[in-house]
Residue frames as a rotation matrix with the C-alpha (Angstrom) as fourth column:
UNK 1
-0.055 -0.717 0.695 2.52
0.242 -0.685 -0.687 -19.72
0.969 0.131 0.211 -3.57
UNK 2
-0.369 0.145 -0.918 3.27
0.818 0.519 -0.247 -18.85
0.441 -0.842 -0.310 0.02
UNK 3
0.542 0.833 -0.109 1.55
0.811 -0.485 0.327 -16.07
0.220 -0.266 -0.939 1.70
UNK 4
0.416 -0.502 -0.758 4.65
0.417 -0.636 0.650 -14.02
-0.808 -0.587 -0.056 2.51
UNK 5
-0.817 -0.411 0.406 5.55
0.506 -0.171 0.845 -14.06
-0.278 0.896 0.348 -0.92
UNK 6
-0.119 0.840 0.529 2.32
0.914 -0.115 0.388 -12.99
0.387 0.530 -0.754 -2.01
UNK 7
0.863 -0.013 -0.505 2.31
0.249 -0.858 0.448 -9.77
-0.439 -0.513 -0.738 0.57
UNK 8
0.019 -0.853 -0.521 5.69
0.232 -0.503 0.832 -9.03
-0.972 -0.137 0.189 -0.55
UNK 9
-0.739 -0.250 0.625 4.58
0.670 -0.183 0.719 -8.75
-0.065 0.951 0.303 -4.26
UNK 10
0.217 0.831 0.512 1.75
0.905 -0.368 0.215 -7.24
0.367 0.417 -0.832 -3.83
UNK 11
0.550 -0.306 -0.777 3.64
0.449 -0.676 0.584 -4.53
-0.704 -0.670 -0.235 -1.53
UNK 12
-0.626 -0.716 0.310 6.17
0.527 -0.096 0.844 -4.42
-0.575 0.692 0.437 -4.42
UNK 13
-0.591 0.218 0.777 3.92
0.775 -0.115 0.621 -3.54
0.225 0.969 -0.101 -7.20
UNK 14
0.801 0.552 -0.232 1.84
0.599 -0.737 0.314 -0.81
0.002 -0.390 -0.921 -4.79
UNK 15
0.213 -0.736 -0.642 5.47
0.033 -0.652 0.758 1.10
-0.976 -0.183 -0.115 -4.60
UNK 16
-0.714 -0.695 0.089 6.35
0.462 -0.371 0.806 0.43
-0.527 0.616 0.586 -7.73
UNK 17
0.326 0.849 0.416 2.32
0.904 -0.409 0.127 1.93
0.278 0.335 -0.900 -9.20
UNK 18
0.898 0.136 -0.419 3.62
0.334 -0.831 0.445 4.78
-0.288 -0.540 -0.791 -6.66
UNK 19
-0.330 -0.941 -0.074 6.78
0.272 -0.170 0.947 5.51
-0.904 0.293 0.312 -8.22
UNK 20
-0.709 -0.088 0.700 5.11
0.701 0.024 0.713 5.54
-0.079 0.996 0.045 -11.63
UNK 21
0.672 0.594 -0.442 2.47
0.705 -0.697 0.135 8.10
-0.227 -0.402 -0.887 -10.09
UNK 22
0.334 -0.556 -0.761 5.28
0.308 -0.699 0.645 10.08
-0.891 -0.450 -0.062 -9.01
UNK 23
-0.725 -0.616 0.309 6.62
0.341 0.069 0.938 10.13
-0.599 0.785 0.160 -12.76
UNK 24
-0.060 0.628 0.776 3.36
0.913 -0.280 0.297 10.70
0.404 0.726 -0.556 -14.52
UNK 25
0.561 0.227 -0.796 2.54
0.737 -0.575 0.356 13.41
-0.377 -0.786 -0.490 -11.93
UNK 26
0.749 -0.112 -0.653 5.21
0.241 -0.872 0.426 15.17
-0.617 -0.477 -0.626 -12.37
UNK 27
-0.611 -0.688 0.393 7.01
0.343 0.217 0.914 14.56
-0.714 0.693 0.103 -15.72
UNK 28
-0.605 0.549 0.576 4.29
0.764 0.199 0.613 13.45
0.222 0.812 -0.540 -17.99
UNK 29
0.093 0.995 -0.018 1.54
0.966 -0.086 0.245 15.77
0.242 -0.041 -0.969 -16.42
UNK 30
0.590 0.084 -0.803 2.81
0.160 -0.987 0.014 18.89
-0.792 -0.137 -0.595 -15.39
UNK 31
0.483 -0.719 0.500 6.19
0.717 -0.003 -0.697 18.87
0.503 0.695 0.514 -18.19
UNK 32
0.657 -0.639 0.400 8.31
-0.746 -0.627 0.225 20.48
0.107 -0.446 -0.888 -15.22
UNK 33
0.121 -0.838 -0.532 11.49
0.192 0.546 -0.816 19.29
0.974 -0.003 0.227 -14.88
UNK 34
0.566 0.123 -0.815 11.71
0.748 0.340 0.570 17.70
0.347 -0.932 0.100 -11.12
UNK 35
-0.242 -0.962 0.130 14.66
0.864 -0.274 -0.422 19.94
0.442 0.010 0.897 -10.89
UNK 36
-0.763 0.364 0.535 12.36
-0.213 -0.922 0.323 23.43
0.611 0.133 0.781 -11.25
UNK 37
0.360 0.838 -0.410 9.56
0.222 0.350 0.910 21.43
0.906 -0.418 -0.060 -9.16
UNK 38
0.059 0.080 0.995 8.72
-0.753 -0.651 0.097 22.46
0.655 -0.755 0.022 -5.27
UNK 39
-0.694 -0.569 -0.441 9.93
-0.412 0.816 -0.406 20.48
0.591 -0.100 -0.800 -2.68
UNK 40
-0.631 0.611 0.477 6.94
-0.594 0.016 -0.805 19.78
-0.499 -0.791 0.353 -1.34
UNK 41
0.464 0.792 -0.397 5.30
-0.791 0.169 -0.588 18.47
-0.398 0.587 0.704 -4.37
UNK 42
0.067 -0.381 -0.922 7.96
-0.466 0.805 -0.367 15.98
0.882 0.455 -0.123 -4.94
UNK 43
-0.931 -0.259 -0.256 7.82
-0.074 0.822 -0.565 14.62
0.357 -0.507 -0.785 -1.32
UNK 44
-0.425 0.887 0.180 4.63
-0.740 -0.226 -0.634 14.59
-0.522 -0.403 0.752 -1.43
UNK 45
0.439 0.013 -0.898 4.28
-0.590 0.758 -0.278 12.13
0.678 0.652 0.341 -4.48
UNK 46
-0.370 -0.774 -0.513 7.71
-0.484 0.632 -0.605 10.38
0.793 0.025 -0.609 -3.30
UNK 47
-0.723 -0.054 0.689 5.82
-0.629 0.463 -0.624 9.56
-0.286 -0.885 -0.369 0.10
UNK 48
0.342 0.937 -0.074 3.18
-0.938 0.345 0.039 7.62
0.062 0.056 0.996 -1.57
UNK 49
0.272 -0.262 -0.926 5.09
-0.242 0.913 -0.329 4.67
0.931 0.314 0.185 -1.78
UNK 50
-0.476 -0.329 0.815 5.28
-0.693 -0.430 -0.579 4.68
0.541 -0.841 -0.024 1.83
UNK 51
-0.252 0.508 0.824 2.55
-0.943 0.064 -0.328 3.12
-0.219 -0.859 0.462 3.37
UNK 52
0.788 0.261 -0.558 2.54
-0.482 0.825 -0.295 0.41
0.384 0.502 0.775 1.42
UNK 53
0.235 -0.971 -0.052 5.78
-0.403 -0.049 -0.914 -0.47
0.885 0.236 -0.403 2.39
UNK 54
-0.652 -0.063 0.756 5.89
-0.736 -0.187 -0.650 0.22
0.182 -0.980 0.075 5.89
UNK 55
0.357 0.815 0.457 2.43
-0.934 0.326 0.147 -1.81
-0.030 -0.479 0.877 6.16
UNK 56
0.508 -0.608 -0.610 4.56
0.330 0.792 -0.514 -5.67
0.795 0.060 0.603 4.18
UNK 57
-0.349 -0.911 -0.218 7.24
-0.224 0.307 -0.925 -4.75
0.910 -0.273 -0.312 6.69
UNK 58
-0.348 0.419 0.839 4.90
-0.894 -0.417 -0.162 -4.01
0.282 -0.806 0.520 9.91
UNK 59
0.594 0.755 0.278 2.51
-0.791 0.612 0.027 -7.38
-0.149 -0.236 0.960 9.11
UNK 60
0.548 -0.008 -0.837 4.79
-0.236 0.958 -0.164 -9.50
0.803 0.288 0.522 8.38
UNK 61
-0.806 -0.536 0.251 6.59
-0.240 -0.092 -0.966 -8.92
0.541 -0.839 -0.055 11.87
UNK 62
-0.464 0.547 0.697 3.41
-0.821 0.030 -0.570 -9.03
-0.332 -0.836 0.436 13.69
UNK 63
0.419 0.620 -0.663 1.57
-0.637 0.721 0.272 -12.07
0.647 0.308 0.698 11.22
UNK 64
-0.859 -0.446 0.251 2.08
-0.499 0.838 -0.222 -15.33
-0.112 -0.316 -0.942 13.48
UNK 65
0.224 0.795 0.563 -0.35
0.161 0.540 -0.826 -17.95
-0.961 0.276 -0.007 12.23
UNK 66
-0.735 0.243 0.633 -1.87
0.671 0.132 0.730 -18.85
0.094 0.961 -0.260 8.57
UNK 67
0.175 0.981 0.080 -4.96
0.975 -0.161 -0.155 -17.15
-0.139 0.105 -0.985 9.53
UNK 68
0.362 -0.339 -0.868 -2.78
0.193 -0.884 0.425 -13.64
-0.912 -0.321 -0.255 10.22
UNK 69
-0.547 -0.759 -0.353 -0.42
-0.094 -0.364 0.927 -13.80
-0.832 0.540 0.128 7.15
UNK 70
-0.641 0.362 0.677 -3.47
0.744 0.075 0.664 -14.63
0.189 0.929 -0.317 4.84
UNK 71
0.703 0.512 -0.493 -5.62
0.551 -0.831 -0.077 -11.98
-0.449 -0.217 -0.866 6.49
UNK 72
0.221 -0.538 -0.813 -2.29
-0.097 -0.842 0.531 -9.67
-0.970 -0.038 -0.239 5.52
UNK 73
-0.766 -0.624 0.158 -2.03
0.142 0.075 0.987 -10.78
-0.627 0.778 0.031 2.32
UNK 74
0.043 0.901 0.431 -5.54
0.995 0.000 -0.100 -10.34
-0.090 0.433 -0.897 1.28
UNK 75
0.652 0.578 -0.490 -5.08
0.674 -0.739 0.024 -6.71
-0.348 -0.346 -0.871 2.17
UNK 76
-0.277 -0.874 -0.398 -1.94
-0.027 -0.407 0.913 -5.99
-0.960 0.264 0.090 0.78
UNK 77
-0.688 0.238 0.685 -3.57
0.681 0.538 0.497 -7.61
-0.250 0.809 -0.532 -2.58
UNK 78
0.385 0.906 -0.175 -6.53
0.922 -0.386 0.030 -5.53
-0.040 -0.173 -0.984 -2.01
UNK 79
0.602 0.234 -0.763 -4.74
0.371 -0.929 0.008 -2.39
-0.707 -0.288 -0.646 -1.52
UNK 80
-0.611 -0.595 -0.522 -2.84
-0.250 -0.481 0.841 -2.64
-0.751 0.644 0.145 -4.75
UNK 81
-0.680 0.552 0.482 -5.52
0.733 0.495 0.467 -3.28
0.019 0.671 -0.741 -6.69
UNK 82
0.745 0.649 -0.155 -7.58
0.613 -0.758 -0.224 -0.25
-0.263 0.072 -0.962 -5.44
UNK 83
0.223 -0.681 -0.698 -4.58
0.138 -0.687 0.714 1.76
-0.965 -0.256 -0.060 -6.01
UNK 84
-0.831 -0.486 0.270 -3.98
0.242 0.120 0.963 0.57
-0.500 0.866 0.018 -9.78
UNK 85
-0.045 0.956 0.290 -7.67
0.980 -0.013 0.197 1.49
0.192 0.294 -0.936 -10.06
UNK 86
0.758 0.093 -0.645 -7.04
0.232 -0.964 0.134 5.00
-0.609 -0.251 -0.752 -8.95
UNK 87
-0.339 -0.941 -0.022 -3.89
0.294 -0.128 0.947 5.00
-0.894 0.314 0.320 -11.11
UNK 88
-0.593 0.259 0.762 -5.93
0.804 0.143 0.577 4.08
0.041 0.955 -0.293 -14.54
UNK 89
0.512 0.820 0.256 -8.42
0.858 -0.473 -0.199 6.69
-0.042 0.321 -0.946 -13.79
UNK 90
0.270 -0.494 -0.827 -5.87
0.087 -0.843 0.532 9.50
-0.959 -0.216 -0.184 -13.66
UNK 91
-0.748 -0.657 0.092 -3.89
0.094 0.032 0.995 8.28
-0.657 0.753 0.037 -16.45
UNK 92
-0.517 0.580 0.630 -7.59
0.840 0.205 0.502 8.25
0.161 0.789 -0.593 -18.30
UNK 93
0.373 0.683 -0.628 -8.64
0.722 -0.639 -0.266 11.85
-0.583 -0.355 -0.731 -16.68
UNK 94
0.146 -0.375 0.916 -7.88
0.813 -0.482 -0.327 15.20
0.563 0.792 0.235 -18.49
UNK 95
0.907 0.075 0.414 -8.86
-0.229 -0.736 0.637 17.38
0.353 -0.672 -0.651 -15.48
UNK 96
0.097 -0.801 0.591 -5.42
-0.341 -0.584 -0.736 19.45
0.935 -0.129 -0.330 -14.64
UNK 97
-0.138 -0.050 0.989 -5.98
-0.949 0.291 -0.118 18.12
-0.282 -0.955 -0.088 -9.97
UNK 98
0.872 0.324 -0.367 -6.48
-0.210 0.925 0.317 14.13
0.442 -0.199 0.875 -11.24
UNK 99
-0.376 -0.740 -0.558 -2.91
0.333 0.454 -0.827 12.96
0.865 -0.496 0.076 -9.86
UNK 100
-0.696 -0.443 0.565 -4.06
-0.655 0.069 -0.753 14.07
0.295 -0.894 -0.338 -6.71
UNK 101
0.583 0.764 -0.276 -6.39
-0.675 0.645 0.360 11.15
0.453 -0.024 0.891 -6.54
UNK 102
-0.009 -0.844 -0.536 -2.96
0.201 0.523 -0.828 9.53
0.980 -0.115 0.165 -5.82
UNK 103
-0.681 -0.620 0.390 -2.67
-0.298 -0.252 -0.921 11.23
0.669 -0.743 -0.013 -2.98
UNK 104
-0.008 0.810 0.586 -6.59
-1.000 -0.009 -0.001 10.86
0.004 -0.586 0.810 -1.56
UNK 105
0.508 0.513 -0.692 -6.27
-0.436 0.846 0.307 7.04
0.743 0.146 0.653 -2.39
UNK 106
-0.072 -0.859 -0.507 -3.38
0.249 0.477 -0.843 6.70
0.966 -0.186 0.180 -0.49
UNK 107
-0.668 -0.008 0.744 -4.44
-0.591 -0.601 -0.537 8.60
0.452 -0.799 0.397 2.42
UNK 108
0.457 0.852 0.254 -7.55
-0.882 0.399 0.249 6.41
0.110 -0.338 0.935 2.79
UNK 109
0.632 -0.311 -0.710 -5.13
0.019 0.922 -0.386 3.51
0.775 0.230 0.589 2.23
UNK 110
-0.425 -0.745 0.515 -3.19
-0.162 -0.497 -0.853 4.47
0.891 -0.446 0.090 4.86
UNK 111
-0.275 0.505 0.818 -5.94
-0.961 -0.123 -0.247 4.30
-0.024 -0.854 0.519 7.20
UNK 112
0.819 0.553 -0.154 -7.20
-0.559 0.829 0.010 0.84
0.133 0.078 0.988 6.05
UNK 113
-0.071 -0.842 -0.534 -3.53
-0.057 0.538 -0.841 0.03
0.996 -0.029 -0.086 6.23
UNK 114
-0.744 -0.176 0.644 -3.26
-0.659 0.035 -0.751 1.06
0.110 -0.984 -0.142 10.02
UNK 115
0.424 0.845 0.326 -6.92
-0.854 0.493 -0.166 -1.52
-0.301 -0.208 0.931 10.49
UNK 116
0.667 0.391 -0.634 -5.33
-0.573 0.813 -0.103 -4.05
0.475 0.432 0.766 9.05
UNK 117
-0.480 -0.865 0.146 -1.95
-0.466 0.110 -0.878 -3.83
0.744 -0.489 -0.456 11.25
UNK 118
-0.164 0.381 0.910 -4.68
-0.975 0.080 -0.209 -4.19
-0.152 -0.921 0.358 14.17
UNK 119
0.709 0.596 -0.377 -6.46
-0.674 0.730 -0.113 -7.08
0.208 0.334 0.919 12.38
UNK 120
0.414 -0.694 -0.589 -3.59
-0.191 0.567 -0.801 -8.81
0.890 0.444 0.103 11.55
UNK 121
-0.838 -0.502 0.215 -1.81
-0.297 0.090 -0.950 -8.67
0.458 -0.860 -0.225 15.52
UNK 122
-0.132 0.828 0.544 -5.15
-0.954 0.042 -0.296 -9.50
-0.268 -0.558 0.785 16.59
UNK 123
0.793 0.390 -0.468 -5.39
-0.541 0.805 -0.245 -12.60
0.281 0.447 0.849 14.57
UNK 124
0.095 -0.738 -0.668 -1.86
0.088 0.675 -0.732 -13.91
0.992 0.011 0.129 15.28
UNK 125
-0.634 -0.522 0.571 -2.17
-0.675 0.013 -0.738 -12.97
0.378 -0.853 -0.361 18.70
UNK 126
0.194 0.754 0.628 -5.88
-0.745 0.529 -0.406 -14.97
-0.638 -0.389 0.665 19.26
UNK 127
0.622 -0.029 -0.783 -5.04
-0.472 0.784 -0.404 -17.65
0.625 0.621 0.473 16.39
UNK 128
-0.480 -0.748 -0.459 -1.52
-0.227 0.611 -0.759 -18.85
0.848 -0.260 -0.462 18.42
UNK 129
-0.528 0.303 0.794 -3.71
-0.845 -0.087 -0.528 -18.86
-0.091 -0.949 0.302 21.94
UNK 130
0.670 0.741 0.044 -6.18
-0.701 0.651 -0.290 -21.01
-0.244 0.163 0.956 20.49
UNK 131
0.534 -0.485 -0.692 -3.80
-0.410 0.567 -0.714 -23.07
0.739 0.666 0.104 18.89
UNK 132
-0.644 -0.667 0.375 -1.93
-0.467 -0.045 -0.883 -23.32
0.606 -0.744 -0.282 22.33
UNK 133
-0.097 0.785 0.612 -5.41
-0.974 0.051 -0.220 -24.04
-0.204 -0.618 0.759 23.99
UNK 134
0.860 0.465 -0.210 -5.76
-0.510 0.768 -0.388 -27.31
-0.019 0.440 0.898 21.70
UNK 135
0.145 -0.884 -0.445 -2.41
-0.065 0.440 -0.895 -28.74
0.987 0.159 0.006 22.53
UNK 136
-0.735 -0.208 0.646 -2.63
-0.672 0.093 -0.735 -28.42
0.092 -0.974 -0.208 26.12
């Protein structure tokens, strides 16, 4: 499967985990209709699906190389996989503040997202040199 595909599902399924957050949150878990809900608490959810996003569009603009776009796909993989792990433990918590795990994974994701933007332009920017170096 190619590596851009792979970042671009795994980017998918982190937005769509965050979308179904946003629904348990605030359907299933409080029983407020979104309607009667504070706008702060619904763009707060609604922004989780953010950084995921942003990060598939960011790396795959900056990936140049194999070594870059599999470095970005490991991490995209990786960060929906800790996310769907923070998902199940809500959906398995009883305590009245679990959804905002949602919000603390994502925040830390967020930050490992911005490292991996670096990683990732770092690798495609020293992988294509080298690669240039051995052809001259």
């Amino acid at each position: 499967m190619p590596l851009r595909r792979i970042v671009r599902i795994a980017a998918s399924l982190h937005v769509a985990l965050a979308l179904a957050g946003l629904y348990y949150a605030l359907r299933i878990h409080n029983f407020t209709p979104v309607s009667d809900l504070p706008n702060t608490d619904f763009l707060v959810f609604s922004a989780l699906a953010a950084p995921p996003a942003v990060a598939a569009w960011l790396g795959l603009r900056l990936a140049r190389g194999a070594v870059a776009e599999r470095l970005l796909a490991f991490g995209q993989a990786l960060a929906a996989t800790i996310f769907a792990v923070a998902f199940a433990l809500v959906l398995g918590s009883d305590e009245p503040l679990a959804p905002l795990l949602l919000v603390l994974a994502t925040l830390w994701l967020a930050g490992g997202f911005a490292l991996l933007l670096i990683a990732v332009c770092l690798a495609g920017r020293y992988g294509s040199k080298s690669a240039r170096e051995v052809s001259s």
